[in-house]
C-alpha positions in Angstrom: 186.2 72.1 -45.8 189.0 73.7 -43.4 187.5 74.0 -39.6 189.5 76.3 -37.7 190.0 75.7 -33.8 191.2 78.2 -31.6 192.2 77.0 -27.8 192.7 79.9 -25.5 194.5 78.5 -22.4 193.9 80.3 -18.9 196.2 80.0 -16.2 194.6 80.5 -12.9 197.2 82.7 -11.1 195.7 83.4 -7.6 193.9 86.7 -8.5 190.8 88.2 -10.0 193.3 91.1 -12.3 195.8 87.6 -13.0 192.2 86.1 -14.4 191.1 89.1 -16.0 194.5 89.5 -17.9 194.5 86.4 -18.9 191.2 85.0 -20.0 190.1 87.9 -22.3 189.1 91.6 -20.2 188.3 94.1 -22.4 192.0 95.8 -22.5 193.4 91.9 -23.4 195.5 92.0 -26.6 193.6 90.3 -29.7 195.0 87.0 -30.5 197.7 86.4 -32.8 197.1 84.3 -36.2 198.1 80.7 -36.4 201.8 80.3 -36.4 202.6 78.6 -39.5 203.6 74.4 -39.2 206.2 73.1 -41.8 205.6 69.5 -43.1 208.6 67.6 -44.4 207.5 65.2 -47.2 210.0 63.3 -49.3 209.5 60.8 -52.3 210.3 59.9 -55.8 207.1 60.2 -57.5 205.0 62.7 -58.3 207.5 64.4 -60.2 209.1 67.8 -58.9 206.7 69.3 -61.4 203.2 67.3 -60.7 204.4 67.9 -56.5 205.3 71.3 -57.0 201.8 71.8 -57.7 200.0 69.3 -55.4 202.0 71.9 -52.4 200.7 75.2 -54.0 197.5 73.5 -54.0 197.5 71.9 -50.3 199.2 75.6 -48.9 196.7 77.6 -50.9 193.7 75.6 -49.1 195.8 75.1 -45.5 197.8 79.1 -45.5 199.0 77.8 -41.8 200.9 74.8 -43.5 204.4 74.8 -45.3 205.2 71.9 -47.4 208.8 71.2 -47.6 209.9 68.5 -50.0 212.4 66.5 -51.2 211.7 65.0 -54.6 214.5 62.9 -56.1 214.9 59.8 -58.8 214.1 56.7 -57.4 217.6 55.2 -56.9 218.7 58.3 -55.3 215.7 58.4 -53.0 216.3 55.1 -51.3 219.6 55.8 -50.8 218.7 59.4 -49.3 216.2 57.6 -47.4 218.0 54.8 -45.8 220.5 57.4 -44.8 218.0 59.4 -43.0 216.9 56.3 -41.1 219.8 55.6 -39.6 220.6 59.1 -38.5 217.2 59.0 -37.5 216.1 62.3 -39.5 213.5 61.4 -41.8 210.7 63.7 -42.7 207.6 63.9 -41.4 206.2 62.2 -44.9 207.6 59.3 -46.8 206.7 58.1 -50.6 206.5 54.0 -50.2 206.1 51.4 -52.5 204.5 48.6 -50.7 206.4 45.2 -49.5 209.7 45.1 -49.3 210.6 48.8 -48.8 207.7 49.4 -46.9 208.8 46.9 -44.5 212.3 48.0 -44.6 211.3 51.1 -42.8 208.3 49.9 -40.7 210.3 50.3 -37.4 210.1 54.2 -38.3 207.0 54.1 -39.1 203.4 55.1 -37.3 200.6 52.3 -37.9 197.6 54.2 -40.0 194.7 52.5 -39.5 193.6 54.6 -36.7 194.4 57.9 -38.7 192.4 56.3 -41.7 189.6 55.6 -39.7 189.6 59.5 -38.6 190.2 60.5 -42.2 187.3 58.4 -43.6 185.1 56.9 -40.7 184.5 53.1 -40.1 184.2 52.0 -42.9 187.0 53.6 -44.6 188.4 50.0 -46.0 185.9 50.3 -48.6 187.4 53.8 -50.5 190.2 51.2 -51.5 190.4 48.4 -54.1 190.9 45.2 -51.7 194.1 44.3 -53.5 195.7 47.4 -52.6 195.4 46.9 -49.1 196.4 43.7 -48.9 199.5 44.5 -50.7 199.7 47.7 -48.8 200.5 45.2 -45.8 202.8 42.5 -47.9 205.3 41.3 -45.4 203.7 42.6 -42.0 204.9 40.2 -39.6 201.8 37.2 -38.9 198.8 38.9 -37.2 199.6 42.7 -37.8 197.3 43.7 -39.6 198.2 47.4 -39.5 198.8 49.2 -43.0 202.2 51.5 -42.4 201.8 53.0 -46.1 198.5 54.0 -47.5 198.2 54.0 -51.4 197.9 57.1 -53.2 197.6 55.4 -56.5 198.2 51.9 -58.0 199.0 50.8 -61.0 199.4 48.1 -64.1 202.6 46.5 -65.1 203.1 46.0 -68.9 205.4 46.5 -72.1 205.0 49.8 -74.1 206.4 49.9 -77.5 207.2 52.9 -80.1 203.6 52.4 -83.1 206.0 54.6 -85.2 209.2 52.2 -85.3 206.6 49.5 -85.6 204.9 50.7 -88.3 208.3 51.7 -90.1 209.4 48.0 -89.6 206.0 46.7 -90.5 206.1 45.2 -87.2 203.1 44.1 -85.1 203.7 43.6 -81.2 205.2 40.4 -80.4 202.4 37.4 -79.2 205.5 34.6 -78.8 208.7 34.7 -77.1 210.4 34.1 -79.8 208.5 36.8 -82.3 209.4 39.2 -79.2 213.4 38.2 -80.4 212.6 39.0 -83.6 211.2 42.1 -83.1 213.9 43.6 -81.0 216.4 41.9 -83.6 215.4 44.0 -86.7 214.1 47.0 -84.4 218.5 47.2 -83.6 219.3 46.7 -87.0 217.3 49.8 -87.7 219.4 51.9 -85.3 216.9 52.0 -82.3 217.3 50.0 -79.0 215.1 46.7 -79.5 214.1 46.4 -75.9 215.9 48.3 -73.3 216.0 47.1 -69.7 217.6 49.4 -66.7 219.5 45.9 -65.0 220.6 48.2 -62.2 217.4 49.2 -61.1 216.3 47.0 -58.9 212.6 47.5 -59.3 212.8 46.9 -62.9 215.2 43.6 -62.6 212.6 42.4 -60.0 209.3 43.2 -62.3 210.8 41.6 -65.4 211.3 38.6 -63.9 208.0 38.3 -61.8 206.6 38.9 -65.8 208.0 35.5 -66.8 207.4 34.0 -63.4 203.8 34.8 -63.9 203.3 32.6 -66.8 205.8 29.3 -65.7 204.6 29.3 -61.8 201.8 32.2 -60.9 200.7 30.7 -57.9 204.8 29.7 -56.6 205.9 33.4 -57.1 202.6 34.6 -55.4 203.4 32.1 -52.0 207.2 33.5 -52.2 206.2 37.4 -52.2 204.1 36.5 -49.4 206.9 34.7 -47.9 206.6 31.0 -48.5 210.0 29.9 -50.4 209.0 28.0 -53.5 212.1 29.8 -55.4 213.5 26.6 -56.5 210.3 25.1 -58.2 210.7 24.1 -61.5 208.9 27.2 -62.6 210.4 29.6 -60.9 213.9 28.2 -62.5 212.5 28.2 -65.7 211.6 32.0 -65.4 215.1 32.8 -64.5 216.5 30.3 -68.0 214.2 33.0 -69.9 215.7 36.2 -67.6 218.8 34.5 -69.0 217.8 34.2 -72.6 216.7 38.1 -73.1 220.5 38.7 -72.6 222.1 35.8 -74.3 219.3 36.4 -77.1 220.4 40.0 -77.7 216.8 41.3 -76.7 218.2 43.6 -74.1 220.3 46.3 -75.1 224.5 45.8 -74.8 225.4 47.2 -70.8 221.7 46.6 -69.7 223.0 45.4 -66.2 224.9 49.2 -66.0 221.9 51.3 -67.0 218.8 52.3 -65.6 215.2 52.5 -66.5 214.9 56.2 -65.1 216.2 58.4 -66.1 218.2 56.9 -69.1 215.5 54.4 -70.3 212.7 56.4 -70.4 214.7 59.4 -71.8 215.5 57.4 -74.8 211.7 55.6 -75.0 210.2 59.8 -75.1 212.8 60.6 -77.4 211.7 57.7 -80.0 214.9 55.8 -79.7 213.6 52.5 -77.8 211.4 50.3 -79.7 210.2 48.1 -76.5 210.5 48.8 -72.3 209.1 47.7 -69.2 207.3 50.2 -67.7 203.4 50.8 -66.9 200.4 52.7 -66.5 202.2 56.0 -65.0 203.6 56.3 -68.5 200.3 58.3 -69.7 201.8 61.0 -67.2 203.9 61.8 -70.6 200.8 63.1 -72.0 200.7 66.1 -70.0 204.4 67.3 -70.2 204.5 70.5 -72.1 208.1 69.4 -73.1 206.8 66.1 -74.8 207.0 66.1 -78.6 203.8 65.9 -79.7 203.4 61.9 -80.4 203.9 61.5 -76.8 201.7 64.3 -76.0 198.5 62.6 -78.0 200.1 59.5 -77.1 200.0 58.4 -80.7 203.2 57.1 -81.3 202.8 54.2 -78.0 200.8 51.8 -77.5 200.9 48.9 -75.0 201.2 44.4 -74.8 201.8 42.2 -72.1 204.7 40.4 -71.9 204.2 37.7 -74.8 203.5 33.8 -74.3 206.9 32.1 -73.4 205.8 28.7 -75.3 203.1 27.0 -76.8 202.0 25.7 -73.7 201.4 29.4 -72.1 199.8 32.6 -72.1 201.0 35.9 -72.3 201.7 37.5 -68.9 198.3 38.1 -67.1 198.0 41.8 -65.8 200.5 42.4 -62.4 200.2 45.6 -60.8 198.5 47.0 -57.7 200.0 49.9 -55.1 202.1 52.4 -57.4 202.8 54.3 -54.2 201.5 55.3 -51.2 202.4 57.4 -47.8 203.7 56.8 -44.8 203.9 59.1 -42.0 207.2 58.5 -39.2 207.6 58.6 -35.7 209.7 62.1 -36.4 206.3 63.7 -37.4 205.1 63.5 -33.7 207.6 65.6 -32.5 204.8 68.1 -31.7 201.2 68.1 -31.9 201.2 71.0 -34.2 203.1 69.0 -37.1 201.8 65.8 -36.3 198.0 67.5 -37.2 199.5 69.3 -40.0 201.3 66.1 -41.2 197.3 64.5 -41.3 195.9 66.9 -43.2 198.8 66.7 -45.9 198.3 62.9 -45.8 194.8 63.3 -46.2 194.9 66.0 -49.3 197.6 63.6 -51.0 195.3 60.7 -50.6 191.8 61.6 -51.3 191.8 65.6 -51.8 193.3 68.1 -54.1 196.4 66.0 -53.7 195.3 63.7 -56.0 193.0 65.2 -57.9 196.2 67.3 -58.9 197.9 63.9 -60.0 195.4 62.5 -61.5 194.8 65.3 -64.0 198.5 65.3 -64.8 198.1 61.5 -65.3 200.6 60.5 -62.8 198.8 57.2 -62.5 195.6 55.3 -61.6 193.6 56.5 -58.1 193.9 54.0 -55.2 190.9 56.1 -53.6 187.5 55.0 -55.0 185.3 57.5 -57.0 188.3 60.0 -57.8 188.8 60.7 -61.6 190.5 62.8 -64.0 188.7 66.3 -65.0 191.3 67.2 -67.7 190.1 66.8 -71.5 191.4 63.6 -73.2 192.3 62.0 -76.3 190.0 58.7 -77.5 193.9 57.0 -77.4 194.6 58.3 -74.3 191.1 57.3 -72.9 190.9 53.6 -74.5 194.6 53.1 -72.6 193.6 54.5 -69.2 190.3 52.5 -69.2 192.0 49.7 -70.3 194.2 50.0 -67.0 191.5 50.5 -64.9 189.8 47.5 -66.1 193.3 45.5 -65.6 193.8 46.6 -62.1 190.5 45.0 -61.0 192.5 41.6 -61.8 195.8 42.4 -61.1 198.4 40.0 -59.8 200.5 41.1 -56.8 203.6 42.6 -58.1 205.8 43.1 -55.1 207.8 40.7 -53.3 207.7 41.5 -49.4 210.7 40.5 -48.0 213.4 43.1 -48.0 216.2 40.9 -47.9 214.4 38.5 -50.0 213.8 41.0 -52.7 217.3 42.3 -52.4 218.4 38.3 -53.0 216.2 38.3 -56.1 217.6 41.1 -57.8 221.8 40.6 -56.9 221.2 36.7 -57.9 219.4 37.5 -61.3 222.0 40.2 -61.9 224.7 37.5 -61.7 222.4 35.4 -63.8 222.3 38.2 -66.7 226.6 38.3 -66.3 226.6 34.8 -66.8 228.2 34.4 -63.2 225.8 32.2 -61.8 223.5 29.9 -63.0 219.4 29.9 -62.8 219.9 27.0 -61.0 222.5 28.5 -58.9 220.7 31.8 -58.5 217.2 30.3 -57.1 218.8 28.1 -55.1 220.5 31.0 -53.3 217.7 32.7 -53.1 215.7 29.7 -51.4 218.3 30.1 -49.1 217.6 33.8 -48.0 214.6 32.9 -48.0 213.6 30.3 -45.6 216.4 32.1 -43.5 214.2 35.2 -43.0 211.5 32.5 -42.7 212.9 31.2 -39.7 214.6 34.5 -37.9 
């Protein structure tokens, strides 16, 4: 509900007629309608489409507020972004994943719990899965417990694979490293990609390898997000021997390390010409693109496995996920009262209001706030993989490491690892290094 509050300011100016004039006679002149308060909001996700939207929406509800936003591809975000920061002209809103570039722009950024307690009273911890919040703060320094980003949705990390070039291969989806070879093997021998992987995406270097870490050394790559240095445990080297293998093995396309997941990636994996790809629950948003074919519209020709048992000894990846994105609001937004209020009430609509609700019924992803649910009519496929998810996410290991320099170590050392410049051996070691560097700074 939208309350309305109108201050009328009265100056006392030393007479009765200064008095009259000014706090409302008879003859005074009505009062003008709200001037209208721009927001700034950039981010990567929604897409321009699903945003476009969410602002119609939040304007139609708020007339006095104007949304202006920047919506861009992820890669070109970040650099947009870190450009801003050191000009010191970000926007009023930024899209945030959580941990490392969360903390990358903490400096800029205005602690929310207090805001989150207006939005949602005391008690407003509990309209969040646990997880989420704790990952929503991966990397604060030791005793702030302040979140800087606060999730809009979160979300399940897994491999999606193309039923139809299955089905034509008489394949099934892979339950052994070595079956996953296979797979991709006689999937390129048919003419499609096997398994692509965007190496110069740093998101998608970083989430392919916390997959294998997962299964070699779960609790060693859960004390290093959190920023304990147990890079060079045996595990942790044996995850980067198998980052190593999906290249020498030919299970990554030719060129991974020069493409990207987005756009090129999941171009191809929509167009049916990728067999297998990294990606995750915000793939369903596919679904509700009126310029999918119509296997990706029913969301017939996909289905979904977790990354397959590296060896007799372990288990297929257990589910990783938990903040998709969330929203942080900057020091910039304070430049008046006007747009920091208006900046709130944005927040607040994108979080737990029509914001969402508009994402969630274009399937952007799963809700971070608690009791929010598509309205949209849904397939028994579509349904069976979004319930699926939500039952995933209630297990889900951390998927973020919360370092930035750390994370940035990660991904530069396993791309020398996938050109055969450095060693895994070599790689962890150096990232050890950055590690128990930024441990001790």
């Amino acid at each position: 509900m939208r309350i309305r509050k109108t201050l009328t300011v009265c100056l006392l100016c030393g007479t009765s007629a200064a008095l009259m004039a000014g706090c409302g006679s008879s003859s005074a002149t009505p009062a003008a309608s709200p001037k209208k308060v721009t927001v700034t909001l950039w981010s990567w996700t929604p897409m321009a489409s699903t945003m476009n939207t969410i602002v119609n929406r939040i304007e139609k509800k708020y007339p006095n507020i104007v949304i202006k936003t920047n919506i861009e591809p992820n890669s070109d975000y970040l650099i947009a972004l870190k450009s801003a920061a050191a000009s010191g002209s970000l926007p009023d809103i930024v899209g945030l994943s959580a941990g490392s570039v969360t903390q990358e722009y903490r400096p800029d950024l205005q602690p929310l719990n207090p805001i989150a307690r207006s939005f949602w009273g005391s008690n407003w911890k509990q309209n969040f899965p646990t997880p989420a919040l704790v990952q929503a703060m991966l990397g604060n320094p030791t005793g702030n417990t302040h979140l800087y980003m606060i999730p809009q949705e979160v979300e399940v990390i897994n491999i999606w694979y193309n039923r139809k070039i299955f089905n034509q291969l008489h394949l099934t989806p892979p339950h052994t490293f070595s079956q996953l070879v296979s797979d991709a093997h006689q999937i390129t021998h048919a003419g499609y990609i096997g398994f692509y992987e965007g190496g110069a995406q740093a998101d998608f270097v970083e989430w392919v390898y916390m997959q294998l870490a997962a299964q070699t050394d779960l609790k060693g790559l859960e004390a290093s997000a959190h920023g304990t240095p147990e890079w060079t445990q045996p595990g942790m080297i044996k995850a980067a021997q198998y980052w190593k293998k999906l290249f020498t093995d030919n299970v990554f396309q030719p060129g991974a390390l020069g493409d990207e997941q987005y756009p090129t990636g999941a171009n191809l994996f929509a167009a049916g010409r990728v067999g297998m790809i990294s990606l995750g629950s915000w793939w369903l948003q596919e679904s509700q693109l009126s310029t999918s074919p119509a296997g990706l519209k029913s969301m017939q020709d996909y289905g979904t496995f977790f990354f397959p048992a590296l060896n007799s000894k372990t288990q297929p990846t257990p589910p990783l996920g938990g903040v998709d994105f969330g929203w942080g609001l900057t020091t910039n937004a304070n430049k008046s009262p006007a747009t920091e209020q208006a900046a709130k009430t944005v927040l607040k609509q994108l979080i737990s209001g029509v914001g969402e609700q508009t994402s969630l019924n274009q399937m952007n992803d799963l809700p971070a706030f608690k009791g929010m649910t598509p309205t949209i009519s849904l397939n028994s496929h579509i349904l069976s993989l979004y319930h699926n998810y939500l039952s995933e996410i209630k297990v889900a290991n951390n998927h973020e490491i919360g370092n930035p320099t750390v994370a940035q170590a990660l991904v530069s050392n396993l791309q020398a690892v996938g050109a055969n410049t450095e060693s895994p051996t070599q790689a962890m070691q150096k990232i050890q290094n950055v590690a128990i560097a930024q441990e001790h700074s």
